[in-house]
DOZALO-267290 format. One record per residue (C-alpha): residue number from 1; x negated, y, z. Coordinates in steps of 0.5 Angstrom, whole numbers, plus 500, padded with zeros to 3 digits. Each point is the difference from the previous one (the first is absolute). Layout:
{NUM; {X; Y; Z}}
...
This chain:
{1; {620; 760; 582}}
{2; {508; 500; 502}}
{3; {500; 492; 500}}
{4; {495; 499; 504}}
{5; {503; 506; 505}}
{6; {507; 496; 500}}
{7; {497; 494; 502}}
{8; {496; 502; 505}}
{9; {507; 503; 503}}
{10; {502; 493; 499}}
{11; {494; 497; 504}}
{12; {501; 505; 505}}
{13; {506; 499; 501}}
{14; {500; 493; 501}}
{15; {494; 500; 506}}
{16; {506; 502; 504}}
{17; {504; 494; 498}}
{18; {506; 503; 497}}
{19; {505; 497; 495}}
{20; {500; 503; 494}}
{21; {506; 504; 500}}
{22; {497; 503; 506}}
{23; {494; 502; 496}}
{24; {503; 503; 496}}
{25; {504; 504; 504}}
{26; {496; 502; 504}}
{27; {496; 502; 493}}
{28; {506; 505; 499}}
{29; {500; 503; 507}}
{30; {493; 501; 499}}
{31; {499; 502; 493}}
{32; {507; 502; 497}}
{33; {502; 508; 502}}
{34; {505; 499; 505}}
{35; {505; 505; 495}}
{36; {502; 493; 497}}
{37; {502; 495; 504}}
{38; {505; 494; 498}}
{39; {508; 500; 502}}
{40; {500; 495; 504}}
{41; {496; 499; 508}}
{42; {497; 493; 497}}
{43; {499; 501; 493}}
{44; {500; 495; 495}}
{45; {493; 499; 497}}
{46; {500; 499; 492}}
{47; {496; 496; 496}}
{48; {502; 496; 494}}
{49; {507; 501; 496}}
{50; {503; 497; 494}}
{51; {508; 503; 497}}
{52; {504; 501; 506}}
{53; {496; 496; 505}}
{54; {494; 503; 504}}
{55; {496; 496; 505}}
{56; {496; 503; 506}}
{57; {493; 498; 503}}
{58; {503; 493; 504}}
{59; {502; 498; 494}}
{60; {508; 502; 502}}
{61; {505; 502; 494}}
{62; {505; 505; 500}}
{63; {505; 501; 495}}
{64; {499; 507; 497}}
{65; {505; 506; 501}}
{66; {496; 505; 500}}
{67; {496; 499; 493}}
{68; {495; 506; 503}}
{69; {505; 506; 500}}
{70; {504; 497; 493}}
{71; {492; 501; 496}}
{72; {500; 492; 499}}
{73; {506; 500; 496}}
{74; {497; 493; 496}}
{75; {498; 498; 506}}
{76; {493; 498; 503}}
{77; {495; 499; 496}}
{78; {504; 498; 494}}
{79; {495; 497; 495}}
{80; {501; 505; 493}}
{81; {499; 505; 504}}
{82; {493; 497; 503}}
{83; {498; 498; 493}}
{84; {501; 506; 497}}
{85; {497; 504; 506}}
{86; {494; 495; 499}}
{87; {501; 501; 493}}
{88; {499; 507; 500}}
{89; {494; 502; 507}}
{90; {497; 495; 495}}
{91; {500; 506; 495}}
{92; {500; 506; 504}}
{93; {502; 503; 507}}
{94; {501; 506; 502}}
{95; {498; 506; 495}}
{96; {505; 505; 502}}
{97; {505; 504; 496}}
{98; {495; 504; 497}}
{99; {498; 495; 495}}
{100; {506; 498; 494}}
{101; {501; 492; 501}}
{102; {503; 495; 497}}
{103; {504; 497; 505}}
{104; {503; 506; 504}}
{105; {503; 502; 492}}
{106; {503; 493; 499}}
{107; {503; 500; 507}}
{108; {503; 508; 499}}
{109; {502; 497; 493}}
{110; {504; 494; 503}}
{111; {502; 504; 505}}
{112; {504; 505; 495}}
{113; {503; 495; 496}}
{114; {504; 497; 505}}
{115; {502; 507; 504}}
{116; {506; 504; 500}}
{117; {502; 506; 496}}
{118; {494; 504; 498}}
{119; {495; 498; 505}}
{120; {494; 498; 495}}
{121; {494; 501; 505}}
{122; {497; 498; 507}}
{123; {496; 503; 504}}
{124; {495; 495; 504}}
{125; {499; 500; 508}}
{126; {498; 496; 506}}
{127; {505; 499; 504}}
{128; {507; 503; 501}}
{129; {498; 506; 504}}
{130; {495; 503; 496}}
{131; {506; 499; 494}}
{132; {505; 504; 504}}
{133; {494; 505; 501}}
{134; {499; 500; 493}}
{135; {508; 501; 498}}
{136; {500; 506; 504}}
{137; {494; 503; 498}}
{138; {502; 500; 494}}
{139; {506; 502; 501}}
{140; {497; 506; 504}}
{141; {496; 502; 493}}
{142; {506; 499; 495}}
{143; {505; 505; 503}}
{144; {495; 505; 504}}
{145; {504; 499; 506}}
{146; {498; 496; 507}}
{147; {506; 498; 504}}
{148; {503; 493; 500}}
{149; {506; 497; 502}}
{150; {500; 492; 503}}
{151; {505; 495; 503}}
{152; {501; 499; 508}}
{153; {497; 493; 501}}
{154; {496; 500; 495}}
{155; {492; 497; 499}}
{156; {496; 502; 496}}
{157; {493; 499; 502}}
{158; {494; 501; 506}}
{159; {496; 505; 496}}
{160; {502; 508; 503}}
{161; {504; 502; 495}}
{162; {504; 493; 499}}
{163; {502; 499; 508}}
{164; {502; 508; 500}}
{165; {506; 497; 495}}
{166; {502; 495; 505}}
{167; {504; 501; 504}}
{168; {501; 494; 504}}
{169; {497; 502; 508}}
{170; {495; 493; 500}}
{171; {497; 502; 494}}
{172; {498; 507; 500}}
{173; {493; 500; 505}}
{174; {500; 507; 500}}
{175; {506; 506; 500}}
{176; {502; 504; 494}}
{177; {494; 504; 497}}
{178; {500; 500; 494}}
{179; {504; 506; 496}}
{180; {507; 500; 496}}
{181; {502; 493; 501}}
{182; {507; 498; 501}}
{183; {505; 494; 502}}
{184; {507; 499; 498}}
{185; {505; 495; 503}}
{186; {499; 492; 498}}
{187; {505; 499; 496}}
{188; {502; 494; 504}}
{189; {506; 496; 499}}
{190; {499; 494; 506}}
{191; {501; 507; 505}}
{192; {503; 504; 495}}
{193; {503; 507; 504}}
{194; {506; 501; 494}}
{195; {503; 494; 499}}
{196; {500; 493; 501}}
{197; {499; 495; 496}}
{198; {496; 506; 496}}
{199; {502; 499; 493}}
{200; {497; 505; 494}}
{201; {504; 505; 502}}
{202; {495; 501; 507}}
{203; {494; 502; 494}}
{204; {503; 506; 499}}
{205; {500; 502; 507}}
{206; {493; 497; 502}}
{207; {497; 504; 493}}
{208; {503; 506; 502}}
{209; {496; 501; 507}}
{210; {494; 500; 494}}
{211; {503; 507; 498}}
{212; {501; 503; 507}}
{213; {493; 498; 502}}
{214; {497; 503; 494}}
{215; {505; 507; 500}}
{216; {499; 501; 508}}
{217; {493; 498; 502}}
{218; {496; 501; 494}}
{219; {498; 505; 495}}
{220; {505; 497; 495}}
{221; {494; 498; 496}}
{222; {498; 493; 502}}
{223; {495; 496; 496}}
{224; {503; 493; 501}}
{225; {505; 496; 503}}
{226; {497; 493; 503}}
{227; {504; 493; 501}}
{228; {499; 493; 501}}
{229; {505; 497; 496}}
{230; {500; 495; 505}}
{231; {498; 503; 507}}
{232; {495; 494; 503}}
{233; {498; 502; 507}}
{234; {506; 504; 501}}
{235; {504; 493; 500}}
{236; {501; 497; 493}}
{237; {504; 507; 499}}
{238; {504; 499; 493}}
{239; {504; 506; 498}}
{240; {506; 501; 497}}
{241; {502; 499; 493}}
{242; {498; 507; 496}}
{243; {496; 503; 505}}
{244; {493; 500; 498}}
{245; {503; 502; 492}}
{246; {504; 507; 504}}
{247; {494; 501; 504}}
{248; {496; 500; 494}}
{249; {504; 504; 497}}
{250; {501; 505; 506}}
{251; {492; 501; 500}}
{252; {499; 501; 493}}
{253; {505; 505; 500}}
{254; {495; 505; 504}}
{255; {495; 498; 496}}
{256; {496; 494; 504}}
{257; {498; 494; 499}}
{258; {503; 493; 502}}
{259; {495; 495; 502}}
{260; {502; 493; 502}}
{261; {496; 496; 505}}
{262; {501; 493; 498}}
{263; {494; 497; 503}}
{264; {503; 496; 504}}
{265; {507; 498; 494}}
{266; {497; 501; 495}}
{267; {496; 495; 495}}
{268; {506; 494; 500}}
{269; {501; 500; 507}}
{270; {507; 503; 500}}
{271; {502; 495; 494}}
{272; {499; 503; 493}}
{273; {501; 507; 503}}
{274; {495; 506; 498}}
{275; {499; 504; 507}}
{276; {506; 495; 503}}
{277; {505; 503; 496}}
């Protein structure tokens, strides 16, 4: 049994008479690939939350900026959210999407109600990662085409493809490997190259570096624009006003699709903005 394993770790570990938290750490360093590690060289060891409060092994309470990389937006165990969690695992778990059930359509159906413009339908995923991979295959079949233009000091995920459309050095483990990819200049305007302060009319000029890239380092047939509308790793990155509509408009004019990575802006984080905009 896993219980009966976890607590012989315990007992174990509690013969050489180590604190908790050594303990713990210790199980860490033994168990957990050492391809996740914590940022910090004495990390904090979680083990209760409640809202924005979280508390580690000893007792100690933090106030929590970090909110699991901005997943918890209603805060640490929020109890509608349990209670509905609760309500439904009492139901049914995991069936997988090959099966039709009642939640996954009322959740797409609230979902279309209160979106923008056309967008009537969702497409569930795990994680962010494996959504932009999803974005980008799909955009892929749509147009028939395969190379992608990105942002300079953007995120986008850990998976293969997602860590080739960041560009930020800290977070590509591995060189450029993965065929037709591109980046464009951040539209920045805290350093912006062309005026400061940057105004609207700096949008132009950021937009018009997608133009060039797709004329001069493509086949002229991209398959899709992608962008953070708020860029978050790269620095809390806001563009300019008016520079995500003209990106959108330069990329549909060659035939490709514009995907907004909102992962991290979207969903009320950046106000009442859909996509951060």
């Amino acid at each position: 049994m896993l219980t009966e394993k976890f607590e012989d770790f315990h007992i174990k570990r509690g013969a050489n008479n180590m604190s908790h938290d050594q303990e713990v750490l210790s199980g860490q360093a033994e168990f957990i690939l050492p391809a996740v590690r914590p940022l910090y060289e004495k990390p904090l060891i979680l083990h209760k939350g409640k809202g924005v409060w979280v508390k580690d092994v000893n007792g100690r309470e933090y106030l929590d900026l970090f909110a699991g990389i901005l997943t918890t937006s209603v805060g640490h165990c929020n109890p509608h959210v349990v209670a509905r969690m609760t309500d439904q695992l009492g139901k049914l778990g995991h069936t997988s999407t090959l099966y039709v059930t009642e939640p996954q359509v009322e959740a797409s159906s609230r979902l279309a109600s209160i979106a923008p413009g056309k967008l009537s339908q969702t497409f569930f995923t795990n994680s962010g990662t494996e959504a932009i991979e999803s974005a980008i295959q799909m955009a892929f079949l749509h147009t028939g085409r395969s190379e992608v233009i990105g942002l300079r000091q953007s995120y986008h995920g850990r998976s293969f493809m997602a860590s080739n459309l960041t560009a930020v050095s800290s977070w590509r483990p591995l060189a450029t490997s993965f065929p037709g990819i591109k980046h464009v200049q951040t539209p920045y305007p805290y350093r912006c190259p062309y005026k400061q302060p940057c105004d609207a009319s700096c949008a132009e000029k950021f937009a018009n570096d997608i133009e060039d890239v797709i004329r001069t380092t493509t086949n002229g047939k991209p398959a899709a624009f992608i962008a953070e509308s708020v860029m978050g790793v790269g620095g809390y990155i806001v563009p300019p006003p008016g520079y995500l509509k003209r990106a959108a408009e330069i990329i549909r004019s060659y035939g490709g699709l514009f995907i907004s990575d909102e992962v991290q802006s979207g969903f009320g984080r950046s106000g009442t903005h859909w996509f951060g905009i």
